[in-house]
N, CA, C and O atoms as CSV, one atom per row, in Angstrom:
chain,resi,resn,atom,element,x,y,z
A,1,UNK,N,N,-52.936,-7.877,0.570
A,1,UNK,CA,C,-52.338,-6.630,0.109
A,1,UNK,C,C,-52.555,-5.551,1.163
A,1,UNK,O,O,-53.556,-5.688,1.866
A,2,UNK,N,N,-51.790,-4.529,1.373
A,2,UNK,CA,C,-51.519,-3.505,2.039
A,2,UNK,C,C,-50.745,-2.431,1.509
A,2,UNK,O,O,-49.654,-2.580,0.958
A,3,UNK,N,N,-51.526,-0.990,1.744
A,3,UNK,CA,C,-50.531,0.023,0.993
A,3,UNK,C,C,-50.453,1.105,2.110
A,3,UNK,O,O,-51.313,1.670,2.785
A,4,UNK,N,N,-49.317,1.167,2.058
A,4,UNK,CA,C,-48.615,2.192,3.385
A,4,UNK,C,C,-48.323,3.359,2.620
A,4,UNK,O,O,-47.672,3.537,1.591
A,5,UNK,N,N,-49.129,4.303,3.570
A,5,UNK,CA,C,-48.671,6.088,2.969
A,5,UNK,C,C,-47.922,6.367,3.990
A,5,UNK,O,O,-48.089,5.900,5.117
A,6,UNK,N,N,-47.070,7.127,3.665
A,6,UNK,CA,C,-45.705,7.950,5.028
A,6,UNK,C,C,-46.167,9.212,3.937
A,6,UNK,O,O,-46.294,9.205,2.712
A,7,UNK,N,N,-46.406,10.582,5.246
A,7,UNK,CA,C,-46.725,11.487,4.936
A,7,UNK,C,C,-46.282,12.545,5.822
A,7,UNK,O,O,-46.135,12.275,7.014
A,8,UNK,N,N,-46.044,13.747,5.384
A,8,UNK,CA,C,-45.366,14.638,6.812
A,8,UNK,C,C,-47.107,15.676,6.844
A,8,UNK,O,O,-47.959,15.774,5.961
A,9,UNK,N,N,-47.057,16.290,8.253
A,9,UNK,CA,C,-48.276,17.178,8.661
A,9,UNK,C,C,-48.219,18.234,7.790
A,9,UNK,O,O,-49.265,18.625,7.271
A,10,UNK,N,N,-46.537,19.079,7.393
A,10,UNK,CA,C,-46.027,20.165,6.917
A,10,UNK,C,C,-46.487,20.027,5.289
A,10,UNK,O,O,-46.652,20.789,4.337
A,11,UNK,N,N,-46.538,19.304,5.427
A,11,UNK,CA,C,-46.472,18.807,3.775
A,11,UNK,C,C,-47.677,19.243,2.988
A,11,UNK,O,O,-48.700,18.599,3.222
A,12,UNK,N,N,-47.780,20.466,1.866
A,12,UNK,CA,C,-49.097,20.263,0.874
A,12,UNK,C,C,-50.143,19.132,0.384
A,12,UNK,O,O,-51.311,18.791,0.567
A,13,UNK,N,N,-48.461,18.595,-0.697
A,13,UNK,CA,C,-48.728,17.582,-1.449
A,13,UNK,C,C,-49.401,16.122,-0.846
A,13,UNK,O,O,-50.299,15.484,-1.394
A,14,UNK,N,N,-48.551,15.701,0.735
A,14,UNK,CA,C,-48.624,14.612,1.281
A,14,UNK,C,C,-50.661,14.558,1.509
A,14,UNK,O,O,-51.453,13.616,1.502
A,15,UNK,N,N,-50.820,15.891,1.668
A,15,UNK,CA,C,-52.493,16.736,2.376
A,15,UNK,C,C,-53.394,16.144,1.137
A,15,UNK,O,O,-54.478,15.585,1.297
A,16,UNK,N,N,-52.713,16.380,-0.202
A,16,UNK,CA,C,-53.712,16.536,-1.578
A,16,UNK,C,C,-53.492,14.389,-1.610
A,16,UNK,O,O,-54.338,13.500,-1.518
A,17,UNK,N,N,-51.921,14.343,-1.784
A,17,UNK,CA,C,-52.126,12.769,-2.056
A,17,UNK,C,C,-52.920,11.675,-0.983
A,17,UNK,O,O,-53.405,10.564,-1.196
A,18,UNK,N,N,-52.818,12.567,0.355
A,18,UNK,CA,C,-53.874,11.147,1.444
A,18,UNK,C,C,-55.039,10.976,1.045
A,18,UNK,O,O,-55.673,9.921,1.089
A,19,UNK,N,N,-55.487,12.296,0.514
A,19,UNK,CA,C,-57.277,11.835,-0.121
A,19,UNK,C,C,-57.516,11.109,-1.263
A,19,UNK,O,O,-58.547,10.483,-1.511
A,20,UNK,N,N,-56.504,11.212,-1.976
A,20,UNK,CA,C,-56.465,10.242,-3.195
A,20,UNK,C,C,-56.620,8.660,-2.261
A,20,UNK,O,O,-57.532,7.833,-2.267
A,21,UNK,N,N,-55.646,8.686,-1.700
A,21,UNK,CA,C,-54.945,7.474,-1.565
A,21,UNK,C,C,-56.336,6.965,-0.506
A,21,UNK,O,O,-56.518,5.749,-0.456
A,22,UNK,N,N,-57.033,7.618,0.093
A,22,UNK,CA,C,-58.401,6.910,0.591
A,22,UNK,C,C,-59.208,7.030,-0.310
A,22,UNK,O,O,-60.392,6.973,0.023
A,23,UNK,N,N,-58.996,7.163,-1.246
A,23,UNK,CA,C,-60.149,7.126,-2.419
A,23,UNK,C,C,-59.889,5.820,-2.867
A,23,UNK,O,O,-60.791,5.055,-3.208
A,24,UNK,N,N,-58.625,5.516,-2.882
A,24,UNK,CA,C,-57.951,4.661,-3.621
A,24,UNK,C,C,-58.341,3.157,-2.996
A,24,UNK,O,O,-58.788,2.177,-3.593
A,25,UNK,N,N,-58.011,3.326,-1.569
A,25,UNK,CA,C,-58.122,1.988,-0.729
A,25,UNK,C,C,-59.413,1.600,-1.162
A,25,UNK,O,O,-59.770,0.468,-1.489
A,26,UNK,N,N,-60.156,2.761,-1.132
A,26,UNK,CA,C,-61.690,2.486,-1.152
A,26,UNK,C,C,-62.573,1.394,-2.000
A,26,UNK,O,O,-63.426,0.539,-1.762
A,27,UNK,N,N,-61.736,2.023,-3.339
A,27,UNK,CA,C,-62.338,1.458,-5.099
A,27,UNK,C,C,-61.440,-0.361,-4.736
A,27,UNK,O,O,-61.841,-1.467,-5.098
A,28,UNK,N,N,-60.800,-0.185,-4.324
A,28,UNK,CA,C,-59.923,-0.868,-4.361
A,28,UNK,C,C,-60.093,-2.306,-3.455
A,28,UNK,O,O,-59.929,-3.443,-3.897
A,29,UNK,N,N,-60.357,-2.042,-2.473
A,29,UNK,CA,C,-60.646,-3.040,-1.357
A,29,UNK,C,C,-59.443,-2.973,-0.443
A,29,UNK,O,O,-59.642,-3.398,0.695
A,30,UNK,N,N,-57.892,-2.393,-0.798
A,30,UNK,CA,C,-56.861,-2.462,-0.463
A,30,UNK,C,C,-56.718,-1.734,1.101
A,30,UNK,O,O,-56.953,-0.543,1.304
A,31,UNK,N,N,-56.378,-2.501,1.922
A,31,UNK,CA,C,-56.436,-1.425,3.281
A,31,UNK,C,C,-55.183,-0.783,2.954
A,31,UNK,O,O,-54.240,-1.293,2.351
A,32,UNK,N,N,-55.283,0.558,3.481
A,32,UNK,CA,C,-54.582,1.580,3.814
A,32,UNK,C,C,-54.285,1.698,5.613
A,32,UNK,O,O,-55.064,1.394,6.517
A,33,UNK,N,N,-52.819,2.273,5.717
A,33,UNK,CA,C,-52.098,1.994,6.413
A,33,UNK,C,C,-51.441,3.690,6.366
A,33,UNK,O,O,-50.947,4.083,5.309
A,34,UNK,N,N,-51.478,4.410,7.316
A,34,UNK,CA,C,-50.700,6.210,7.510
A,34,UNK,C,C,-49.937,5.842,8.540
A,34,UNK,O,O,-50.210,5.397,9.655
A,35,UNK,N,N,-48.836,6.122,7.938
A,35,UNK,CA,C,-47.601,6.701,8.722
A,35,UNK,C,C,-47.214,8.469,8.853
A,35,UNK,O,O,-47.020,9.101,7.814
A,36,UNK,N,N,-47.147,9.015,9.933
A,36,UNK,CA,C,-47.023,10.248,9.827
A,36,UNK,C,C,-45.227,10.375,10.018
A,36,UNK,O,O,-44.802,9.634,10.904
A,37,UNK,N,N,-44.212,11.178,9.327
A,37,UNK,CA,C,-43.039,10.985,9.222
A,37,UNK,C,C,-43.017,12.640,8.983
A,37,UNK,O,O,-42.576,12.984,7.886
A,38,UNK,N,N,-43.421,13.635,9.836
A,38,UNK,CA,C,-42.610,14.912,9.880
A,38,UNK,C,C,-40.996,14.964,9.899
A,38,UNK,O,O,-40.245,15.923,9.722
A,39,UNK,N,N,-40.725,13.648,10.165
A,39,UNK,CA,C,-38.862,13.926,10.500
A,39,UNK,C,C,-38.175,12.229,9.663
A,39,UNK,O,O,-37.799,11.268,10.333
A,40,UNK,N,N,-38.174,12.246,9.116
A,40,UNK,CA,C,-38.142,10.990,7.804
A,40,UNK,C,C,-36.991,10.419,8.313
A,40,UNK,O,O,-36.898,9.202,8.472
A,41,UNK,N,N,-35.748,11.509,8.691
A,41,UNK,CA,C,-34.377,10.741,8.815
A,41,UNK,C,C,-34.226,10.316,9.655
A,41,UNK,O,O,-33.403,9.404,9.730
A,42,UNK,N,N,-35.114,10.849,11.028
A,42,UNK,CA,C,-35.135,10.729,12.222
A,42,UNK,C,C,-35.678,9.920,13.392
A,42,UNK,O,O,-34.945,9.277,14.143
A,43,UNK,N,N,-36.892,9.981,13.497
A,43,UNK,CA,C,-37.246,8.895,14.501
A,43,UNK,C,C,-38.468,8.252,14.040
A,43,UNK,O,O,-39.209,7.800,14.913
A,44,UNK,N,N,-38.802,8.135,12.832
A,44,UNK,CA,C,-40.043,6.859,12.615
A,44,UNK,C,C,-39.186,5.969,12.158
A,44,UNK,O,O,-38.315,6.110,11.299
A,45,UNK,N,N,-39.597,4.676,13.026
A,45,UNK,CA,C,-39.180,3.361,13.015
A,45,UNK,C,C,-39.887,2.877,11.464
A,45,UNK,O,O,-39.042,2.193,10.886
A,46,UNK,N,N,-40.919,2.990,10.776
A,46,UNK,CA,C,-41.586,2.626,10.011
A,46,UNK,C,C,-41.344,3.129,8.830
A,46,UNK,O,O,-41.869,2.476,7.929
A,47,UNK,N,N,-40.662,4.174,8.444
A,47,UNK,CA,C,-40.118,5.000,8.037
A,47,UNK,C,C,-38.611,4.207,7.348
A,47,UNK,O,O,-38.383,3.945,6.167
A,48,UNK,N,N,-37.788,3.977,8.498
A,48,UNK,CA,C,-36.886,3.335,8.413
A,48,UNK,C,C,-36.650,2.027,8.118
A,48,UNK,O,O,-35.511,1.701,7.785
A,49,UNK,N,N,-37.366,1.362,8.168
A,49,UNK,CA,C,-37.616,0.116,7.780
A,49,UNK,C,C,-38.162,-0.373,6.415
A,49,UNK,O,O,-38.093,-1.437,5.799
A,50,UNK,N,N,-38.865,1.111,6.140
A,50,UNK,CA,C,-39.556,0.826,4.737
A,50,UNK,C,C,-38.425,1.808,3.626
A,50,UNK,O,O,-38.629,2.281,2.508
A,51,UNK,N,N,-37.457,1.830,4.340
A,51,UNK,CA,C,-36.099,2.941,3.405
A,51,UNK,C,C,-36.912,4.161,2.851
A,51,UNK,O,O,-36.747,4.581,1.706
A,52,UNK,N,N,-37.841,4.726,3.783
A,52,UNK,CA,C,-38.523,5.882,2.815
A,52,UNK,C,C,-37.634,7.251,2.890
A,52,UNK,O,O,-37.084,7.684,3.903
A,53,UNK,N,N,-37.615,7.913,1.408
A,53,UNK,CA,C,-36.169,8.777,1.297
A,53,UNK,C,C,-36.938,10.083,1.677
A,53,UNK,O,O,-36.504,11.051,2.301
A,54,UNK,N,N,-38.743,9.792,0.918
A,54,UNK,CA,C,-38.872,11.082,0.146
A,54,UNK,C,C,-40.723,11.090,0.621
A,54,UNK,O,O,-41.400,10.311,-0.049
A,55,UNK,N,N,-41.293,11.706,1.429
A,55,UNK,CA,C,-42.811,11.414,1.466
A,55,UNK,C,C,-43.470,12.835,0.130
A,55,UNK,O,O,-42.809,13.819,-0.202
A,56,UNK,N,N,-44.524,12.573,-0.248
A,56,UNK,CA,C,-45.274,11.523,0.039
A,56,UNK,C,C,-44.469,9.867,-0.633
A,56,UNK,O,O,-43.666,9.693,-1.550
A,57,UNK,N,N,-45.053,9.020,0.196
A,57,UNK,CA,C,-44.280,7.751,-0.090
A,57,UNK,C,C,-45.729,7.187,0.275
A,57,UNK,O,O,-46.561,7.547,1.108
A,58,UNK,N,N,-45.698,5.794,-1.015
A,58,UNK,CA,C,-46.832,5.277,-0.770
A,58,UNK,C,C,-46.635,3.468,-1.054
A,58,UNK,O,O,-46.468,3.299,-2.262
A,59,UNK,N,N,-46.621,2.674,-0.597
A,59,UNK,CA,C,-45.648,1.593,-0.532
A,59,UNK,C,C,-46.886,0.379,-0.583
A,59,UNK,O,O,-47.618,0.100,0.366
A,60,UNK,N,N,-46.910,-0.157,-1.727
A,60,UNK,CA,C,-48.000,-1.430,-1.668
A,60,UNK,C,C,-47.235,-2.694,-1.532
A,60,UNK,O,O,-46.458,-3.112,-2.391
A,61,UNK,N,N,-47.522,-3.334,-0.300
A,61,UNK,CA,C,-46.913,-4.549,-0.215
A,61,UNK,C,C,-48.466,-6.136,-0.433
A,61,UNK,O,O,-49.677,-6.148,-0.214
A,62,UNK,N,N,-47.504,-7.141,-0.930
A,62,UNK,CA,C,-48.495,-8.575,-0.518
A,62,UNK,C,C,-48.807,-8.673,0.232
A,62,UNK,O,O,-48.816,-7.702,0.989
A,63,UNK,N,N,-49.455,-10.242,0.758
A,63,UNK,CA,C,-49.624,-10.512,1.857
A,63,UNK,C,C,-48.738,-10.862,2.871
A,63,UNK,O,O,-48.897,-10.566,4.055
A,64,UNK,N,N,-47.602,-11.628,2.310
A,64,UNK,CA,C,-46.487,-11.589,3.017
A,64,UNK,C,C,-45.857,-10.670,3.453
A,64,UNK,O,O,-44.959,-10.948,4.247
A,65,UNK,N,N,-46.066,-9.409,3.136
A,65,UNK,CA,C,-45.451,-8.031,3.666
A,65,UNK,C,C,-44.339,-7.814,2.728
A,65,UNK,O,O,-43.358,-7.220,3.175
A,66,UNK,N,N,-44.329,-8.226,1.406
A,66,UNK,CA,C,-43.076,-7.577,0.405
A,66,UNK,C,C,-43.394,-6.927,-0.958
A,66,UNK,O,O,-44.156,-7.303,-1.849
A,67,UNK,N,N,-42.522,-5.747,-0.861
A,67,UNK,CA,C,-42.677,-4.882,-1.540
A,67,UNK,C,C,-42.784,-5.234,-3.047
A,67,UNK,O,O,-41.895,-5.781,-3.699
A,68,UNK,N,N,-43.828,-4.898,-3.446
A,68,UNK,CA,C,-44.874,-4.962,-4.501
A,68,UNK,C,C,-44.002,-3.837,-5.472
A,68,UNK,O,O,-43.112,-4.055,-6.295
A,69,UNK,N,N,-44.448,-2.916,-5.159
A,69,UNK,CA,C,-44.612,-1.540,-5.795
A,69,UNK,C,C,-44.443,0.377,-4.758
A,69,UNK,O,O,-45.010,0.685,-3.709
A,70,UNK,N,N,-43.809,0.943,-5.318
A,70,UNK,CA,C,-43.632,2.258,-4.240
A,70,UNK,C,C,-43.325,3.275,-5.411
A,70,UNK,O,O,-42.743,3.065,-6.476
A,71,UNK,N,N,-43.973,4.629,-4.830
A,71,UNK,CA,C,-44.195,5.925,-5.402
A,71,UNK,C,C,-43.579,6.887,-4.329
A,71,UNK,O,O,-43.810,6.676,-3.139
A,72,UNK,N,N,-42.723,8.043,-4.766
A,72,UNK,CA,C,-42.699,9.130,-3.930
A,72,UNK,C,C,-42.701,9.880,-3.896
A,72,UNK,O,O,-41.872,10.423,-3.166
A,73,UNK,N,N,-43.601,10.645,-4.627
A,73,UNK,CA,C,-44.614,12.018,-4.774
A,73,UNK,C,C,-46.213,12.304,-4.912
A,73,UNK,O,O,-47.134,11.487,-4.948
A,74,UNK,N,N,-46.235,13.271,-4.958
A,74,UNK,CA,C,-47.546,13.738,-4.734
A,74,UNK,C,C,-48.252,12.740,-6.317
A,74,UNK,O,O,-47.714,12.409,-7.374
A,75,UNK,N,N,-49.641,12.540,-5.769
A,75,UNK,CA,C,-50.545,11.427,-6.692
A,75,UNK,C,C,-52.367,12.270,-6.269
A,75,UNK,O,O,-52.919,12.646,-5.235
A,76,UNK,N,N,-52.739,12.232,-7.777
A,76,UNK,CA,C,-54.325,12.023,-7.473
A,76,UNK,C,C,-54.864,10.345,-7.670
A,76,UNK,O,O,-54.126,9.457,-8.097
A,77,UNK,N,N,-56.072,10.178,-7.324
A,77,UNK,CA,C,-56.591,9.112,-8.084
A,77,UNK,C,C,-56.473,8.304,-9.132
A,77,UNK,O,O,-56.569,7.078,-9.092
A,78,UNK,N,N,-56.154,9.317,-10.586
A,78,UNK,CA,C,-55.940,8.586,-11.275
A,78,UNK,C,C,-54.655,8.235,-11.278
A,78,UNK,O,O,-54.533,7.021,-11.444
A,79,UNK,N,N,-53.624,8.821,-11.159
A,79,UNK,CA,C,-52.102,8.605,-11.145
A,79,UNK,C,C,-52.329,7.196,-10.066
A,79,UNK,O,O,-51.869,6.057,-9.979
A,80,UNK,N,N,-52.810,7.609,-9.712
A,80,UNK,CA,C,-52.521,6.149,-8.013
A,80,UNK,C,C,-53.017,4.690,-9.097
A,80,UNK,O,O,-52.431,3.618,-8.940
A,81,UNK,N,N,-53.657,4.774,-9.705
A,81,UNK,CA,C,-54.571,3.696,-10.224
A,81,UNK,C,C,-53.251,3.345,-11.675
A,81,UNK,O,O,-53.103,2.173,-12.021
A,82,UNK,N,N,-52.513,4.336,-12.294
A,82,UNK,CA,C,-51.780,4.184,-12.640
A,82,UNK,C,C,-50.453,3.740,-12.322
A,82,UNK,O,O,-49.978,3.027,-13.206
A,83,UNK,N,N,-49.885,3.894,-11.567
A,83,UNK,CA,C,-49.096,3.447,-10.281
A,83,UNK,C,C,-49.184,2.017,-10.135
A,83,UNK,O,O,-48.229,1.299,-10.431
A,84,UNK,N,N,-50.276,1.556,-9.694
A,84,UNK,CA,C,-50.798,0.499,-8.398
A,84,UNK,C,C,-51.354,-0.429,-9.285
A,84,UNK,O,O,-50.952,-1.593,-9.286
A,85,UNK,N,N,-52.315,-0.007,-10.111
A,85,UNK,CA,C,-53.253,-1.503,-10.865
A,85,UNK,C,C,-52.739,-2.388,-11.514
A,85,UNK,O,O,-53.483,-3.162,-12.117
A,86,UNK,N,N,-51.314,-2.548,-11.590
A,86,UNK,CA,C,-50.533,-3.587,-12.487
A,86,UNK,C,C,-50.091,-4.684,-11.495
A,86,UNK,O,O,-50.117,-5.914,-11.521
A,87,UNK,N,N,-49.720,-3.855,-10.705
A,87,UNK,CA,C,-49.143,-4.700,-9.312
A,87,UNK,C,C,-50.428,-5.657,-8.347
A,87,UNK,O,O,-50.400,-6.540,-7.490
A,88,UNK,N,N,-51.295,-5.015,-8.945
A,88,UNK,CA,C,-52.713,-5.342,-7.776
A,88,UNK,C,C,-53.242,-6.455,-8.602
A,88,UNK,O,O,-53.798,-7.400,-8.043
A,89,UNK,N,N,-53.076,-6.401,-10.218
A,89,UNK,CA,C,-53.295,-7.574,-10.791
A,89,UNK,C,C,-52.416,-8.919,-10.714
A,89,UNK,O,O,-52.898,-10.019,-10.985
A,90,UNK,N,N,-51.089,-8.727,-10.321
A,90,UNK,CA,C,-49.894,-9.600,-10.002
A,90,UNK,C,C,-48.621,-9.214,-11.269
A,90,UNK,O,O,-47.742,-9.981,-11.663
A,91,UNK,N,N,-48.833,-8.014,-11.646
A,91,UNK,CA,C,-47.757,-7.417,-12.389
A,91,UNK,C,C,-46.958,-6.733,-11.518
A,91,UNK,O,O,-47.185,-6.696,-10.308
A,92,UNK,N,N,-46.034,-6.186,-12.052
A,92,UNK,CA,C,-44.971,-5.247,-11.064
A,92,UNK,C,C,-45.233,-3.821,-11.947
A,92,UNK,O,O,-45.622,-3.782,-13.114
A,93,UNK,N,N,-44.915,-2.660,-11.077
A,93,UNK,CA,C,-44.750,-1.014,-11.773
A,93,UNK,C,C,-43.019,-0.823,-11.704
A,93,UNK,O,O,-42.464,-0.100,-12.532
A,94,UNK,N,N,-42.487,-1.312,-10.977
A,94,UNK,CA,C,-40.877,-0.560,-11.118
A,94,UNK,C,C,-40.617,-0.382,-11.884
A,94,UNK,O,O,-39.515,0.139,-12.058
């Protein structure tokens, strides 16, 4: 498992949700993965590949690298655990 945050510098929310989201990896065992995407439409390759519309974007994939589960707004801890712990058990959140 792997969960990718895309986050812009400008961004409040992206500021309040990265600390969650290392809180999160933490409890979790799940590595975390930052993408910085100040320009979303524009030139992150990672960004683009992961179709991210809207940061904060927080994208938990398997081991195979496929998309599990994805959020795209601002999250504390518990929201993240709400989000994520269904998928981390082998359920889906969509």
């Amino acid at each position: 498992m792997q969960l990718l945050f895309f986050h812009g510098t400008f961004c409040p929310p992206c500021t309040a949700t990265q600390k969650a989201a290392q809180q999160y990896a933490e409890e979790t065992g799940v590595p975390l993965y930052t993408f910085r995407c100040d320009d979303v439409y524009g030139g992150n390759d990672m960004a683009r590949q992961n179709h991210v519309r809207h940061i904060p974007c927080l994208i938990l994939k398997d081991d195979r690298g496929n998309e599990l589960t994805r959020t795209e707004c601002a999250h504390t801890l518990e929201t993240l655990h709400l989000a994520f712990d269904a998928a981390l058990k082998g359920g889906e959140n969509k």
